[in-house]
N, C-alpha and C positions, 0 to 999 in steps of 0.2 A: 463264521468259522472260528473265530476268536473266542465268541461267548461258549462253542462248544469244546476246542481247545484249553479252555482257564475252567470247565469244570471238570474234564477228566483229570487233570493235574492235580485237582484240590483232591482228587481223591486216588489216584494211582502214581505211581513211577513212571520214566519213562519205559522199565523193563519189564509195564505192569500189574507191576507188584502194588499191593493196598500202602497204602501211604499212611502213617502212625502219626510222626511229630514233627519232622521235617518240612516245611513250605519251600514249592517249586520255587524256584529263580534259577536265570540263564546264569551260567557257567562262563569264565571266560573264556577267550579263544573258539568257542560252541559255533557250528559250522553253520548252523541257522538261528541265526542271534534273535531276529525279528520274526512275529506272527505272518510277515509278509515276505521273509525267504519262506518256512514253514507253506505257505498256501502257492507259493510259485514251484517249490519243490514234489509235490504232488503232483499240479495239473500239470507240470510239464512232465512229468513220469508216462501220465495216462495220454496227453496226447502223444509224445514221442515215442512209447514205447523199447526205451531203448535199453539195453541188459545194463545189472544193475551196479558192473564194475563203472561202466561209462558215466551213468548219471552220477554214481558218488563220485566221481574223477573231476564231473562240472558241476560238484556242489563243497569240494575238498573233502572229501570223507573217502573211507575204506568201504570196501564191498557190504560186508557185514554191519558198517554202520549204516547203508543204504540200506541193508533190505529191514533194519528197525527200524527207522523211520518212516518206510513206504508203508510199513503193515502199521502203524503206530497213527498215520497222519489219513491215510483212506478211509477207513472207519469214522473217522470225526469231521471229514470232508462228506460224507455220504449221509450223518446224523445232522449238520446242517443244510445241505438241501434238501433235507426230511422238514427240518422244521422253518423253510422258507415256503414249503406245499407245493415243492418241484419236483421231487418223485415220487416214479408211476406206484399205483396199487398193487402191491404183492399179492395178496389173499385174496381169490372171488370174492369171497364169503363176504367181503366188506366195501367190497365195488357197487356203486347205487348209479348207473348214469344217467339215470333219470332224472337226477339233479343238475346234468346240463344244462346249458342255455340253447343246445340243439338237442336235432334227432338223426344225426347224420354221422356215422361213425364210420371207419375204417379197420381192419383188422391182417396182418401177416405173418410170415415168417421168417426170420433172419438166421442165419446162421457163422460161425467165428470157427476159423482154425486153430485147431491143438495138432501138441507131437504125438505121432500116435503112441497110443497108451501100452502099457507092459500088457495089460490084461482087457478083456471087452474089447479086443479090437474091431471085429465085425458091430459090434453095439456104437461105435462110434466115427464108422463107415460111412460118409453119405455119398450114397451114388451119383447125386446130382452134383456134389460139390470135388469127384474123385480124388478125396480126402478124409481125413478126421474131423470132425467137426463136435461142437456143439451149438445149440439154436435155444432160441424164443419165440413166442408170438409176444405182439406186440398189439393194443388196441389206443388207437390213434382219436381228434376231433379235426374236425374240417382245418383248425388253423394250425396243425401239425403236431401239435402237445400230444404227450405218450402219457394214456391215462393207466392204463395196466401195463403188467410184465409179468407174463407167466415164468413159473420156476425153470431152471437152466436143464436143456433134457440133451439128452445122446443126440449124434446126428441123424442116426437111420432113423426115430420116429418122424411121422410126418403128420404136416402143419395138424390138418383134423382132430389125430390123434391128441396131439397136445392140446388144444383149443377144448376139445371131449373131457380130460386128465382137470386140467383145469378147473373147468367147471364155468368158464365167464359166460353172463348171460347179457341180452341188450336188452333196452326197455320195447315193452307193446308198442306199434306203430313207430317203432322206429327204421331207420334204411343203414344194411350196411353193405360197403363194396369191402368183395375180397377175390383173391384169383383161384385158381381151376383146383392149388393145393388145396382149396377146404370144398370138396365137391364130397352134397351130401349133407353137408354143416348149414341148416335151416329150423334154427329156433323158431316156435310156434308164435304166429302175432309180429313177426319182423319180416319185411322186404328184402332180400337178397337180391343184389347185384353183381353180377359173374359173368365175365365172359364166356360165348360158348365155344366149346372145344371144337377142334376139327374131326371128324369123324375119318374114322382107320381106314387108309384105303382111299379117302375122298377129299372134297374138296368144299371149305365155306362159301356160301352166296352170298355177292356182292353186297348186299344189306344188311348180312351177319356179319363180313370183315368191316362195315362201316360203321354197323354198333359197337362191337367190342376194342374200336380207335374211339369211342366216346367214351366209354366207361373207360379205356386204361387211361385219357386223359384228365379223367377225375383221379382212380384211384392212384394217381401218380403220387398223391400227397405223400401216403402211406410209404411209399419209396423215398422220396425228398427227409421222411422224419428220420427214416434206419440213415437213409445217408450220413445226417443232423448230428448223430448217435456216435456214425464212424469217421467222424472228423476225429476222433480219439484213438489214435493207432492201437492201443490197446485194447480196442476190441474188432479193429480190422486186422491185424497181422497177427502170426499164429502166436498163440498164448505162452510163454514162457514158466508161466508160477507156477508150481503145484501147490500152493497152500491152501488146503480146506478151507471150502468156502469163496475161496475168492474170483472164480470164473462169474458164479453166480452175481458178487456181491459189487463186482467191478463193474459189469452191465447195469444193474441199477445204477449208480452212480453216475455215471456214461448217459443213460435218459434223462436223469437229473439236469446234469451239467446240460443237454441240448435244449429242454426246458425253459432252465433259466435264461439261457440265451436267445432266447425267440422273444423274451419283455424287452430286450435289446433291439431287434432287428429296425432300420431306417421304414418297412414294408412289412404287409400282413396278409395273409387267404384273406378275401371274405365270405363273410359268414351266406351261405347261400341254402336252398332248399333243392340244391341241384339233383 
């Protein structure tokens, strides 16, 4: 965070702006004197979520000098867990999972509350959530790391749809579990695992409700990582910012952050061929 902090400064403002002749140095009386208020002033933004008169009130600043710093300091919080190799892949195009050390993926959908919008309200309607929303899929490994993140869509599309939009592929012979949202979603050369749905009107056999308690006991992971994601109340409570860009760019960040925190954890998945 430092190294990417001391080189947007060699070359911008803090308002920005290209930098000519002047060299950064802190200011006195400056409300984040240290690179370590600077990175605590962030993360507790994005876990707490809290509006942004409050946060500048518990960091001494003015409203307005919070929301410069919050868009000033998440970009270069999100450009270092890029180059620690903690967040997920944006682009298919560039996702290879065949370079894992498994063949056992996961894949969902998540979805985050917004205000509803002035305009596209029904496009950002989701029935399931009886709210505004917006969503991701998310493509997970056995030990919970978020290898992909598809781009930030409406809430009425659904999971399929975006997974389809997408574009992400698995590799041949490999297995993935996913739920009933991606019915239909069967890349050629991969095993799909899915629970089976109950049929309209009727009822599962004993043997059907006892597989689909095994499979939702694996694909639980998948749920354990969005959890992981929303320990950052800024992407569990309804979104406040409108600034372009940043629904999108906040959630990456947020997989990032849950990422690096799993090379933390005391305990680990193992790696199985379950």
């Amino acid at each position: 965070f430092q190294a990417e902090f001391e080189s947007y400064v060699q070359m911008y403002t803090l308002d920005n702006k290209r930098r000519t002749k002047r060299k950064y140095s802190t200011y006195k009386n400056a409300p984040l004197p240290t690179i370590e208020d600077k990175l605590l002033f962030i993360l507790t933004y994005l876990k707490q979520a809290s509006t942004q008169e409050l946060h500048g009130t518990l960091f001494g600043m003015s409203q307005p000098k919070a929301n410069k710093w919050i868009h000033l300091l998440h970009p270069i919080l999100n450009r270092a867990l890029d180059a620690t190799g903690e967040s997920p892949v944006r682009d298919a195009t560039q996702l290879d999972l065949s370079e894992e050390e498994q063949s056992l993926f996961f894949h969902d959908g998540t979805e985050r509350p917004i205000n509803r919008p002035k305009e596209d309200q029904k496009t950002y309607y989701s029935g399931k959530k009886k709210q505004h929303t917006v969503k991701n899929n998310v493509i997970i490994d056995q030990t919970c790391k978020i290898l992909f993140l598809t781009p930030t869509s409406e809430g009425k599309k659904h999971d399929k749809r975006i997974a389809d939009e997408a574009g992400y592929t698995f590799p041949e012979g490999s297995t993935v579990y996913q739920d009933t949202g991606f019915q239909g979603f069967r890349p050629e050369g991969v095993l799909i695992v899915q629970p089976k749905k109950k049929p309209r009107g009727g009822e599962l056999a004993l043997d059907e409700k006892a597989e689909n308690s095994r499979i939702s006991s694996i694909r639980i992971r998948v749920e354990h990582a969005i959890s992981g994601v929303k320990r950052c109340r800024i992407v569990k409570d309804k979104l406040r910012n409108w600034k372009a860009g940043f629904r999108d760019l906040v959630m990456e960040t947020c997989c990032g952050l849950h990422n690096f925190r799993l090379n933390f954890r005391p305990w680990h998945y193992q790696i199985s061929a379950a």
